[in-house]
Structure formats: structure tokens, C-alpha cells
C-alpha angles and dihedrals in degrees: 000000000000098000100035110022121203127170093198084054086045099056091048095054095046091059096047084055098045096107120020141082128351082252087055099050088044091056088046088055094040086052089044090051092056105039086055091050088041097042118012097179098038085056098053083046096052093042091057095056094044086055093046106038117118094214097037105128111237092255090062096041084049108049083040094059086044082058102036085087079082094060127084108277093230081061106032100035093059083041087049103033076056095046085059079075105061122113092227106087093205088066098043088055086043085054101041092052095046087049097043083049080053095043123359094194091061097128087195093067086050107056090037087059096052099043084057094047096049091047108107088183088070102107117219103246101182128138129207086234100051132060118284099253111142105173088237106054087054104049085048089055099042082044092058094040088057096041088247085124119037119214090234088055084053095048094052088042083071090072096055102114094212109113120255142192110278094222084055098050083050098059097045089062088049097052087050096040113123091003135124082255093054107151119245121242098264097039081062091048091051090055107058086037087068087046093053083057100059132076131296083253092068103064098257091157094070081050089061096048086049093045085048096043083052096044092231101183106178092061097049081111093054102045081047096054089043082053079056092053096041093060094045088054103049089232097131137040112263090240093046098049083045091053086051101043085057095043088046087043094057095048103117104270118257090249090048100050093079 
């Protein structure tokens, strides 16, 4: 590609390396970079079929609605006000940033973003080979950044007993942390409390590590009922839900905390 450019060349190799390894996806950005410097016009072309295309996979209509910023507005807002749309959550967030960096008063990008961020169904699809981007953790960000979501919203939200995710729990202290809304001690108890109650899938063994961290003694039964559930399961590796169940087991007893 440096000594002999094609964009025809280009296009394929972008799509082979649309999911795969950090090194991959740095290629793919590497390759989008220099088509747009090469050929300006050939790359919003070929943005806007990759947006539009029925039988474009998630990860190209994805990165494509992240680029389209670089398109005309008159072209990219109507692409990206379609891919809101979009079932996959991950595309309508793509969409949603590259439109609020066109218009930041596009009411349309704003409420995509919170309602991505406030959708429990939304599975966490990370790898431990590819960027930590969970859809949610970045519409929550990007919610916060815009005032769509108010840190006093996300502090009361701590106290809603449906079970979450633990990453995105995670990511709402953190956003408070060292805030005017900082939670209180217990507020942050009660939190990973209604994550220990959720399902493996959540996460709930990072629940337990923070409940212990915190020595959180009244809830030694349940962490060791969610270790139950753990094991049946198959979450967790055998020898790390043994580690935990010692390390629950030895918390001070409920009768003896007086």
C-alpha cells in the first residue's frame, strides 16, 4: 500500500481488518487515514456505501459512521441521522458521536446516546484482544460530557435495585469520584449489592472483589450464594472461585461484628 496505492486494494483490506487484534484495527485506521489524505472524494464515497450497504457487517458500518464526520454535512448528517436507527447499539453510538462533532445541538445524537447508555439488555461483547469499547460506557461518557445526563441523575441512579452490569457500575463511580455528587459509603455498598444480585453474565464476580475490598459483612451470605452461582454456571474459573469463597468465608460474621 505505500509503494503501489489502490483504492480497490484498500477497501478490501479494510474489511478484512475490520474485527481482529489492537494491531489490526490499528492497521484499518492506519489504511482509512491514507485513503482520505490520498483521495478525499473516493473515501466519502466509499463511507457512504459502507453506511448504506445492506450486507455491510456491523464493524464496517461502524467504523464508517465514526468517519463520516469527514464527509459534507449535506451528505454525512441525513447517513448518520439513518444509521440511529440501527439495531446494533455500537453503530448508533458511532453515529451519535460523529453527528454531535457536526452539530452539537442535534437533539437526535443525544438522546441516542442516553438511551444506550440506560439499556441494561445491551450484552457486554469485549474481548480481551480488542479495545475496551462497550457501547455503553461510552454513551454514558459521551452523556455526561453533553449535560444529557446530570451527575446527580447518575448518582440516584445507584440506588436503582435492578441489576446492572458490574463494568458499568464501575464506570458511573468513577464518573462521580471526586465530584460534588460523590456517593456516600453506603450508596456505593448498595450498588454493587444490586450487582451481586444479577446474573454471572454481569460481571458479579468483580461485585464480590469490591464487597470484599470494602468488607462488606452483612452481605458475606450473599457473595457466597453468587459464588454458588458462579460455579454452576462455569463463569469463573474452579481455583478463583475457591480463592474468593476463603477470602468471603473469613469476613467477620454478621453476630460477631458488633
Amino acid at each position: 500500500m505505500t509503494l503501489h496505492w489502490d483504492p480497490a486494494d484498500a477497501v478490501k483490506a479494510i474489511h478484512v481488518l475490520a474485527s481482529g487484534t489492537w494491531a489490526r484495527e490499528d492497521l484499518a485506521k492506519w489504511l482509512r487515514k491514507r485513503f482520505h489524505e490520498r483521495d478525499p472524494e473516493a473515501y466519502a464515497k466509499f463511507l457512504l456505501e459502507d453506511a448504506t450497504r445492506p450486507d455491510a457487517r456491523p464493524g464496517d458500518v461502524e467504523a464508517a459512521a465514526a468517519e463520516l464526520k469527514c464527509v459534507p454535512p449535506e451528505k454525512s448528517v441525513p447517513a448518520l441521522h439513518a444509521l440511529l436507527r440501527r439495531a446494533d447499539p455500537d453503530v448508533r453510538v458511532a453515529a451519535a458521536l460523529a453527528l454531535h462533532e457536526i452539530d452539537p445541538k442535534d437533539g437526535a445524537a443525544t438522546a441516542a446516546v442516553v438511551a444506550v447508555a440506560e439499556d441494561r439488555s445491551i450484552p457486554c461483547g469485549c474481548r480481551p484482544d480488542l479495545t475496551n469499547r462497550w457501547c455503553r460506557i461510552r454513551a454514558l461518557e459521551a452523556a455526561v460530557s453533553w449535560g444529557a445526563i446530570t451527575r446527580k441523575e447518575l448518582r440516584a441512579r445507584l440506588a436503582d435495585p435492578r441489576p446492572d452490569h458490574a463494568w458499568f457500575i464501575e464506570s458511573v463511580l468513577g464518573t462521580l469520584e471526586n465530584s460534588e455528587e460523590a456517593p456516600t459509603a453506603e450508596e456505593v455498598l448498595a450498588a454493587w449489592r444490586h450487582v451481586l444480585e444479577g446474573p454471572p453474565e454481569h460481571e458479579i464476580r468483580t461485585a464480590i472483589q469490591q464487597l470484599l475490598e470494602l468488607h462488606d459483612v452483612v452481605s458475606r451470605k450473599r457473595m457466597l450464594a453468587a459464588l454458588n452461582r458462579l460455579k454452576a454456571a462455569a463463569a469463573v474459573d474452579p481455583d478463583d472461585i475457591q480463592r474468593l469463597r476463603v477470602d468471603v468465608e473469613a469476613l467477620q460474621k454478621p453476630d460477631k461484628a458488633k
